[in-house]
N, C-alpha and C positions, 0 to 999 in steps of 0.2 A: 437463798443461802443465808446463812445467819450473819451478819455484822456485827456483832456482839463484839468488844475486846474489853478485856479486867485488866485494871491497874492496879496492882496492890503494893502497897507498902510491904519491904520486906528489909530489914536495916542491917543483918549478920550472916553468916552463913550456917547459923545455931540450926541443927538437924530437925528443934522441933517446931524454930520460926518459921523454917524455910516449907515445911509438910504445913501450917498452918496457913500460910499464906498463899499454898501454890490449891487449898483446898476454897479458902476464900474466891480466892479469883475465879476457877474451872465451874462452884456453884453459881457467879454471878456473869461467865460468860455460854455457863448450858450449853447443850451437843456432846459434851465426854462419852461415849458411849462404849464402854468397852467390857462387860459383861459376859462370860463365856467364850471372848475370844484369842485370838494369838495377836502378841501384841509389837512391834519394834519402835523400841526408845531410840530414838536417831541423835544422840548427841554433837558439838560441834567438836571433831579433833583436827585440823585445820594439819597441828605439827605437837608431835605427843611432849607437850613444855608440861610444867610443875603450875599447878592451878593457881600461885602467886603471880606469876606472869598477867594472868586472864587472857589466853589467847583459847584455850578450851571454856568447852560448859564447865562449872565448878564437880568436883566428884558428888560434894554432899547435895548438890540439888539434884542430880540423880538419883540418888538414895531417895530423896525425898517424892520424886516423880516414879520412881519405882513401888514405893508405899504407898500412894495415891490410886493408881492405877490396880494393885493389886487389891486393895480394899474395895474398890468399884468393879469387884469382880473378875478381871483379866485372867482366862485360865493359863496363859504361858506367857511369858516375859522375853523379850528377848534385846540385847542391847550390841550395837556396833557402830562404826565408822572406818574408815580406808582414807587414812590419809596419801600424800600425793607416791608415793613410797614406800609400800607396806609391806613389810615381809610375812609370809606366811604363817610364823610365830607372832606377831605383833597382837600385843596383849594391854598394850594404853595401861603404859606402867608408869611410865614420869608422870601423867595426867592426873593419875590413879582412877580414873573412871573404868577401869579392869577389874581393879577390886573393890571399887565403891558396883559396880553389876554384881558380885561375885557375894560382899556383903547383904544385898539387899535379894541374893538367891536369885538373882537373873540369871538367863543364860550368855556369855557372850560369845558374838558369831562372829567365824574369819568370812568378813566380805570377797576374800579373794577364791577361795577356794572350788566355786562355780558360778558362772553367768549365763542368765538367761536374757531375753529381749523383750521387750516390752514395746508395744505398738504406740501409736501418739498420732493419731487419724486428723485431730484438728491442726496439728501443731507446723509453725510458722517455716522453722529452717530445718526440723527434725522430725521423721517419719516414725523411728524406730531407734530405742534406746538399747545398749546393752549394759546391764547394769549386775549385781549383786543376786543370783539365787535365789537370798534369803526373803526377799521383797513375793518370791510364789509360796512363798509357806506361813505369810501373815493375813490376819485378819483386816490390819489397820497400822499407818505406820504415824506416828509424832515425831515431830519435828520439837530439839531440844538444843535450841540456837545459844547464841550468846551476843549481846547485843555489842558491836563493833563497829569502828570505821573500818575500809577496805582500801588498800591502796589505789586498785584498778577497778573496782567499780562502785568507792565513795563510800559504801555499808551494806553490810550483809549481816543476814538474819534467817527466818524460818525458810525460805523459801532457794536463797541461797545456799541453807545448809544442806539439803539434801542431795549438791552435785556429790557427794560423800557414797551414794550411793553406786558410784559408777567407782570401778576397784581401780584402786595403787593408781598405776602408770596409764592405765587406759583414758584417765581423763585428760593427758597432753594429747591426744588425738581432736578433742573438742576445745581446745586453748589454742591450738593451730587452725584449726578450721574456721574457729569463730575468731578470729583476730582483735575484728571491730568489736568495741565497747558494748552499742547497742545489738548487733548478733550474740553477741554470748550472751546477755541479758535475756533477749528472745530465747537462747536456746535453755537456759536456766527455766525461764516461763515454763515452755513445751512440757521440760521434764519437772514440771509441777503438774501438768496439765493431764500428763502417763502415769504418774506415779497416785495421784489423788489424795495425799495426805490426808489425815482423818483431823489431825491436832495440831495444834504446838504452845508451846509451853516456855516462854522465852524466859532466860538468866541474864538479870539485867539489876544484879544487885551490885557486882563491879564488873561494871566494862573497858572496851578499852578505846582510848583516844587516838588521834595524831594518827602514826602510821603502821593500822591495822593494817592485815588481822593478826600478824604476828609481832611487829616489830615497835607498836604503839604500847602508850605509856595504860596501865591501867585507872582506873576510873571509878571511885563509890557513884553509885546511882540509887542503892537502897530500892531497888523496883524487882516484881516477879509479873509478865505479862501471862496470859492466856485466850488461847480463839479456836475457834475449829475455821475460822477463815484464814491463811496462811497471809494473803496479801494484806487484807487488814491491818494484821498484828504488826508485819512489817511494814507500815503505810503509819501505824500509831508512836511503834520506838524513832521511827528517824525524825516524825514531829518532836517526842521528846528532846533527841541530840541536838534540836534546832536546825536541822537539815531538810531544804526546799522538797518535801518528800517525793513530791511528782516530779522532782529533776532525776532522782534516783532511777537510773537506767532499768532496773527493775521492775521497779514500781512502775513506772511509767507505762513500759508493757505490757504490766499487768492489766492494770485501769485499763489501757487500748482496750483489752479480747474483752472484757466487761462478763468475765465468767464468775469473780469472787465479788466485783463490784463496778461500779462505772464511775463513782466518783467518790473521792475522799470526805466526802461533808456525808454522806450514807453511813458510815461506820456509828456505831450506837457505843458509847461508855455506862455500861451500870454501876461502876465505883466511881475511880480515877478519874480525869480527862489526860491528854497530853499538855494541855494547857494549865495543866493543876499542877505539875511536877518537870515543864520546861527546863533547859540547863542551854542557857545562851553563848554561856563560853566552851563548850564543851570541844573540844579540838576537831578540828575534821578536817578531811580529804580535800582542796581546793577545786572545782570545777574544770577540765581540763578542755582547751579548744582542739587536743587531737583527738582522733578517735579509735586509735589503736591501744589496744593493753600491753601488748608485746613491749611496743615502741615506751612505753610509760614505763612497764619496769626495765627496762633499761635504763633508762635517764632516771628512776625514784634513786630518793638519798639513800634509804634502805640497802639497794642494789651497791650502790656508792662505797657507804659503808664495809661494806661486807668486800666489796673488791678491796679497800684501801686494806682491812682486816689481813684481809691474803698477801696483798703484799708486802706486809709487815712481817709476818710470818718467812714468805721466801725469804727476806731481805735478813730477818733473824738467823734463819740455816744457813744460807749463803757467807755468814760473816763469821760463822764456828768452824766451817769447813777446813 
């Protein structure tokens, strides 16, 4: 499998920086191969926010990955996400990656609309996924992450982006099942390991710090990654964020089945390194000695917050009454 990952310089969100630099990087990490076929851009919408946030992909690097991809031949486009909550209208309008798809003449698909199953013969804690339809009617799916801290599992990226595939509400059935840290990490693997991504393409021009994926601060990083090996790429951004990458419950995983790679020092840079464009102080996630998720966002400030939030509110209506 290829180990290739591109670092490229990319410093604005300018439509024609971002198509120049996301074409640098895909020439210098090779494998795009999408020529004649169906294509799904899998972007991250985690929670449909306003792309100032950066808790989504940017809309315009869409655009830009939408134009890339079509120019390398792609006979049909197709772009979605299901975040945890998705109504059947759900059109990724505050994100605006609805009409940044719509702009760039993709199509976009309601992830909820049919599920099919998808088998996973190797896989650790998972036999059989039920995920999105749209995943039987593509040639090739990319992963089009954005490069984060995660509250409960430190940072997520390409590989994490694609529990997005499994619709709305259906993925609290695998957030209960997989409680443990390292289980849902496993079970994230698996459904890499079913699904076979072809791509990804990370946005990592501003990310975000502190207490992703939604509620941390955003981040300039000035970078546009690319791979056709999914753990790679994510094995490359959390070296950038300064994050012990083989502690990353993911990655870690990964490396174990040794199907993208076996060891972090294998991954080949033809631009960039991680070590050319490091960020030492870059906020992150603390290492946690539990190993529940549940149990963590219960006790995160996040959580904190947002209840104090509430009660402030009760406590406002209650004092008008």
């Amino acid at each position: 499998m290829n180990k290739k990952v591109a670092i490229e310089c990319c410093p604005s969100y300018d439509p024609n920086t971002v198509y120049a630099a996301l074409k640098q990087a895909v020439e210098a990490s090779g494998d795009l191969d999408v020529a004649g076929k169906t294509v799904l851009l899998k972007p991250n919408i985690v929670s449909d926010m306003p792309p100032e946030k950066a808790a989504c992909t940017h809309p315009k690097f869409l655009v830009a990955a939408i134009r890339l991809v079509r120019e390398m031949g792609a006979h049909r486009i197709l772009v979605g996400d299901s975040p945890g909550f998705q109504k059947s209208s759900f059109t990724a309008k505050l994100s605006g990656l609805g009409e940044a798809a719509r702009l760039g003449n993709a199509e976009w698909v309601d992830f909820t609309q049919a599920k099919t199953e998808i088998a996973c013969p190797d896989g650790k804690v998972v036999k059989t996924f039920t995920v999105t339809k749209v995943v039987d009617e593509v040639d090739c799916i990319i992963s089009l992450p954005k490069l984060k801290t995660h509250e409960l599992m430190y940072f997520t990226g390409a590989m994490k982006n694609l529990f997005g595939v499994i619709p709305s509400v259906a993925k609290s059935r695998y957030h209960v099942r997989f409680q443990a840290r390292m289980a849902f990490a496993s079970m994230i693997v698996d459904l890499n390991l079913a699904l076979k991504p072809a791509y990804a393409l990370m946005d990592a021009i501003t990310g975000m710090e502190g207490l992703g994926p939604t509620a941390g601060t955003p981040r300039h990083i000035g970078l546009v990654l690319s791979s056709s090996n999914v753990l790679a790429i994510d094995l490359a951004a959390s070296d950038i964020i300064a994050y012990p990458a083989d502690k990353i419950p993911v990655n870690s995983d990964g490396l174990a089945r040794g199907v993208w790679l076996s060891y972090r020092d294998n991954i080949e840079y033809p631009l960039l390194s991680p070590a050319d464009v490091r960020i030492p102080d870059y906020r992150k996630i603390p290492f946690k000695h539990g190993k529940s998720q549940l149990w963590d966002l219960i006790l995160s400030p996040s959580a904190h917050a947002i209840d104090k939030a509430k009660r402030k509110i009760r406590s406002a209506v209650a004092s008008r009454v």
